[in-house]
C-alpha positions in Angstrom: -22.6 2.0 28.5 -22.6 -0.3 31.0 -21.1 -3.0 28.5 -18.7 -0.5 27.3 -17.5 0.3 31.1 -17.2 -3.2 31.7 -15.0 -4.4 28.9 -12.6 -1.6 29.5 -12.5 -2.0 33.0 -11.6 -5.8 32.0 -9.2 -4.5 29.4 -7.2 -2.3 31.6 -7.9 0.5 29.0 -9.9 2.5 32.1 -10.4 1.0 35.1 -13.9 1.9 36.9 -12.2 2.4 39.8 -10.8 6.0 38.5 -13.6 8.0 39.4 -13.5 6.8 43.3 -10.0 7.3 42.8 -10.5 11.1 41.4 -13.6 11.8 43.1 -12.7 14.9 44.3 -11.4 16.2 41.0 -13.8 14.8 39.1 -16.6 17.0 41.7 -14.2 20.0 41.0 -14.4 19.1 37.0 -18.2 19.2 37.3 -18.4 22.3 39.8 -16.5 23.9 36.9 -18.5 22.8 33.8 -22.2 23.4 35.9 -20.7 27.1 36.1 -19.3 28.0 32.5 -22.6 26.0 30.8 -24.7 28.2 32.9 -22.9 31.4 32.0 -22.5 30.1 28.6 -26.4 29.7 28.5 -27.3 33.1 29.7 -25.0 34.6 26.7 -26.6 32.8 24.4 -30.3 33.3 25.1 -28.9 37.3 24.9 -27.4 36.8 21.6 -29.9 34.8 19.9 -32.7 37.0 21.4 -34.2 33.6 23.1 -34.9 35.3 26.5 -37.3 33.9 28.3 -39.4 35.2 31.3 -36.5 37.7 31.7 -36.7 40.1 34.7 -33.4 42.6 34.0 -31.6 41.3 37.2 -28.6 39.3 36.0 -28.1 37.5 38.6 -31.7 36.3 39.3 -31.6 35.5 35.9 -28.7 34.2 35.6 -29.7 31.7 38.5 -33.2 30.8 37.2 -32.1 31.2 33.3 -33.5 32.8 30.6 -33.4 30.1 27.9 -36.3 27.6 28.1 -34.9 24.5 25.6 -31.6 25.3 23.9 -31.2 23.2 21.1 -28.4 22.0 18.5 -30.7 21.0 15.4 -33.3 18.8 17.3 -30.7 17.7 20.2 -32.3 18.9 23.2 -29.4 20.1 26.2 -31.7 20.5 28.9 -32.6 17.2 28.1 -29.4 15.8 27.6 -27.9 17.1 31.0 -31.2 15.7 32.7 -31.2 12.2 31.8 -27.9 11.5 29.7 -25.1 13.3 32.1 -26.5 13.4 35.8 -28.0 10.0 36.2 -25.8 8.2 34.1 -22.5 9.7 35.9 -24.3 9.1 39.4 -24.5 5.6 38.6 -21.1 4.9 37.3 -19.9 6.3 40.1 -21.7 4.3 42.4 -19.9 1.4 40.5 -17.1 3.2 41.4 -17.4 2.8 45.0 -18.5 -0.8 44.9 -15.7 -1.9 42.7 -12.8 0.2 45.0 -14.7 -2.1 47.9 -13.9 -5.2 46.3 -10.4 -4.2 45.2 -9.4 -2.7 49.3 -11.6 -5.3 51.2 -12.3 -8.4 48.7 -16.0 -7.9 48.9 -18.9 -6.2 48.4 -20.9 -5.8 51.2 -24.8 -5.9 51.3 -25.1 -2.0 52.2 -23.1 -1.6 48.8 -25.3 -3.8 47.1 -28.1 -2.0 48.2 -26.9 1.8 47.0 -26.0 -0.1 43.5 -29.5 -1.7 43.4 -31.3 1.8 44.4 -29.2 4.0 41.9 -29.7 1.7 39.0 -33.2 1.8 39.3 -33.7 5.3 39.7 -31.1 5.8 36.7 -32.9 2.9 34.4 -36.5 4.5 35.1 -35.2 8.0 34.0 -33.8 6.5 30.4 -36.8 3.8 29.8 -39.5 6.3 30.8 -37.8 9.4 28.6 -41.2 9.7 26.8 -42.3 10.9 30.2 -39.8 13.8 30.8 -40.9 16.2 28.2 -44.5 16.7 30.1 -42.5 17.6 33.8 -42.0 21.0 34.9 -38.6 21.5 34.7 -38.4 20.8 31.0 -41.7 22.4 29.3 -41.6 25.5 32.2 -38.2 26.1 33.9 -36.2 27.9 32.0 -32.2 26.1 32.3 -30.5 28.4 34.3 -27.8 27.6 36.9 -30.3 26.6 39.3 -31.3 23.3 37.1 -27.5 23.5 35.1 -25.4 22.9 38.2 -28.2 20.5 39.5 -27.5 18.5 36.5 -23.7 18.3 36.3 -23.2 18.6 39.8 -25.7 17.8 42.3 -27.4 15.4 41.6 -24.0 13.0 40.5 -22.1 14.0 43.9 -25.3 14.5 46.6 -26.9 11.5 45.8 -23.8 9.0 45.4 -22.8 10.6 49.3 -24.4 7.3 51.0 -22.3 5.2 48.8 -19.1 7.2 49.1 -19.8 7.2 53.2 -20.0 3.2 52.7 -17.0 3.0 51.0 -15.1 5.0 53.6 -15.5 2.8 56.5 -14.4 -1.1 57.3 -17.1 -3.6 56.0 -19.8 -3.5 57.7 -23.7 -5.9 57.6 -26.7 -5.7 59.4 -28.9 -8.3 60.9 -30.3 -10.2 57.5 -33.6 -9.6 58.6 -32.7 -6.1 58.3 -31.2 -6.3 55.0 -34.6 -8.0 53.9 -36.8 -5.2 55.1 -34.5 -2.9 53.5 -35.0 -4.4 49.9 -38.8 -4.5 50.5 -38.9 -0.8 51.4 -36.5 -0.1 48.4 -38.7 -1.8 45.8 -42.6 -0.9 47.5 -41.6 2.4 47.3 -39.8 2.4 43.7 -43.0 0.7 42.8 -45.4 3.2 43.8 -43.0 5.6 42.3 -42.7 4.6 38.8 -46.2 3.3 38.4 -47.5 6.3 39.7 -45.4 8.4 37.3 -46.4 6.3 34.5 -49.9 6.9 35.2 -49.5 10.3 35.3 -47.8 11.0 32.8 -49.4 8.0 30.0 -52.3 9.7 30.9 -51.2 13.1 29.4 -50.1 11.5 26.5 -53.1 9.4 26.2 -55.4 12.4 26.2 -53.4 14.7 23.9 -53.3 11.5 21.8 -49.0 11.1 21.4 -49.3 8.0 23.8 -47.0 5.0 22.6 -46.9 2.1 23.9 -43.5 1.2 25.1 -41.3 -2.1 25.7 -38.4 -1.0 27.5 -37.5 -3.0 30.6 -38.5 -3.4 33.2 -42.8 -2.3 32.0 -44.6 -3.1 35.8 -48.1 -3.4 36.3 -50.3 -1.1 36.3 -48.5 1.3 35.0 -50.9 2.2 32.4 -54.5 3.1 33.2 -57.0 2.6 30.9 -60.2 5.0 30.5 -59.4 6.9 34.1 -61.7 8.4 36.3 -61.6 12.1 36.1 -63.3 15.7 37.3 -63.7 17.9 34.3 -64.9 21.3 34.6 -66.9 23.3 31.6 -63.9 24.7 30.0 -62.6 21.5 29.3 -59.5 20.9 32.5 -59.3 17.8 33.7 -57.7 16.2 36.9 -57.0 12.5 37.4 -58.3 10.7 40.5 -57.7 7.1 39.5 -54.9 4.8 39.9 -52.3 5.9 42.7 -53.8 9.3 42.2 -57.2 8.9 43.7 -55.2 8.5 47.4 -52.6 11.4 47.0 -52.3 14.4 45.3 -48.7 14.0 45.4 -48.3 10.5 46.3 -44.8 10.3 44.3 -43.4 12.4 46.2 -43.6 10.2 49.0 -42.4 7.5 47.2 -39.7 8.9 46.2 -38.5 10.2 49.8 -39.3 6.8 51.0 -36.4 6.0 48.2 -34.4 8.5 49.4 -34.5 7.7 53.5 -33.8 4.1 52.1 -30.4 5.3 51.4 -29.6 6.6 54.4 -30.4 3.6 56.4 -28.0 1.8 54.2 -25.5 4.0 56.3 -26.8 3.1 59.6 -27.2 5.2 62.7 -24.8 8.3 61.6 -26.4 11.7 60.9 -24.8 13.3 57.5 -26.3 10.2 54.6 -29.4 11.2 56.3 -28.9 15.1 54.8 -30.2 13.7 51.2 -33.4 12.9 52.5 -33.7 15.9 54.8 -32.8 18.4 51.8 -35.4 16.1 49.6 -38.5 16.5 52.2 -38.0 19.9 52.4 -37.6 20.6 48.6 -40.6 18.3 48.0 -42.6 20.3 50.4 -42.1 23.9 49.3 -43.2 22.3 45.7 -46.2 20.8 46.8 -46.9 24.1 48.4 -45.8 25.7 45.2 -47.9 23.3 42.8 -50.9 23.5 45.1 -51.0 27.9 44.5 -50.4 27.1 40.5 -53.3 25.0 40.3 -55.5 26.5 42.6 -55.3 29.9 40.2 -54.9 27.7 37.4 -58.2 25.6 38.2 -60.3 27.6 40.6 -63.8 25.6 41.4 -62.3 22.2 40.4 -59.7 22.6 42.1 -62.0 23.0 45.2 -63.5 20.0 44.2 -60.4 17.9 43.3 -59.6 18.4 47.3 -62.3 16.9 48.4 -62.4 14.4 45.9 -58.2 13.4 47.1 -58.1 15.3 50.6 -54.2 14.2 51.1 -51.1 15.5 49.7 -48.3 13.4 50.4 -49.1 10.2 52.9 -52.6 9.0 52.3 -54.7 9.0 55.1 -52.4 11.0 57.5 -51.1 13.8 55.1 
């Protein structure tokens, strides 16, 4: 995709530039789309008699949804939209931005750089680790209702580009170098933890129910596998990790990843609305840690009890 952009970009045939040109419409475009897919989803579940943990109130269920994996043949949509449409679009138009700085201002400042960096790693982890995906919540559990729809086509491509958009919008601006360096090393600490931790988690699952592969897609970082993990097992057969990044929080990605995200809004500087992406993230991160820690509680019962006292902390080891 990338290659493709590029060469037309070259070309003239569609310069990258168009979507910061036509950001608004192109939001509008995707308001639109999040909003017919998602009544277009509901109608089908009803018609193919695919509902899914359906309560009778439309529009609770038309919010939540009532189809759990739509497919065409074996093409997944809730996939698709997850990884194929939100990340992918939220990248390109963070390209966007940096190529409308360079054609107003001649350059690309470091702040730029930085929001291109952070968004292309967050979009390349969720296409090399796809194998991961099918094992997290909101694919095997949530049903794909507007709630996870709109998310998809919307939300995710237009709040998370805001910091680069806000960059874009003022004069050029650097900070101290020093500054920039620290910035980088929280960026990639905290994308580390992030992905390794996720792989562990997730290899770990697959390695158990034995569908692990082994993977080469770049960039594989250490430790991202674990090999023969420590565990609690109770007599029915459950069992919790507790090695790896997992033996010092019981959600230590999270963290990670709103370290990532308040990275982004130091890009910005001082000013109060890039910050909003990391406010809205620590308190969505927290109501589903809350909402994880019921689930497994009456999922596990004793060792769970014992799983929180084997990992006391939730999000920050030793503090929280």
């Amino acid at each position: 995709f990338l290659l493709i952009g590029l060469s037309f970009h070259i070309s003239g045939v569609w310069r990258v530039t168009e979507l910061a040109d036509n950001y608004g419409a192109v939001m509008t475009v995707a308001v639109i789309v999040g909003n017919l897919v998602s009544i277009m989803m509901y109608v089908a579940a009803r018609i193919q008699k695919r509902e899914n943990r359906m309560t009778g109130n439309f529009l609770y269920d038309l919010f939540m949804g009532i189809y759990l994996n739509p497919r065409i043949g074996y093409f997944d949509l809730k996939m698709w939209a997850e990884i194929r449409i939100s990340w992918k679009l939220l990248f390109f138009l963070t390209i966007s931005a940096a190529a409308k700085q360079y054609e107003l201002y001649g350059t690309v400042t470091w702040p730029m750089i930085f929001m291109v960096t952070a968004h292309f790693l967050y979009t390349n982890a969720c296409q090399k680790g796809e194998e991961c995906i099918p094992t997290t919540w909101d694919i095997f559990y949530e049903n794909w209702g507007w709630m996870i729809i709109f998310w998809n086509f919307a939300g995710v491509p237009f709040v998370y580009t805001f910091q680069s958009y806000y960059i874009l919008k003022q004069e050029p601006y650097h900070f101290h170098p020093l500054l920039h360096v620290l910035h980088f090393l929280l960026l990639f600490s905290a994308y580390y933890v992030w992905d390794t931790a996720n792989s562990q988690k997730n290899r770990y699952r697959m390695q158990r129910e034995g569908t692990y592969v082994k993977r080469y897609a770049f960039p594989q970082l250490p430790h991202g596998t674990l090999e023969n993990p420590k565990t609690l097992q109770d007599d029915s057969g459950h069992t919790l990790l507790i090695d790896g990044w997992w033996a010092y929080a019981r959600k230590i990605h999270y963290f990670a990843d709103i370290l990532m995200a308040l990275s982004w809004g130091l890009a910005c500087g001082a000013a109060a609305l890039p910050y909003f992406y990391v406010t809205f993230f620590v308190s969505m991160l927290t109501h589903r840690a809350q909402r994880d820690t019921e689930k497994c509680a009456k999922k596990y019962g004793e060792l769970w009890e014992a799983y929180k006292k084997e990992v006391p902390y939730i999000l920050i080891p030793g503090l929280y």
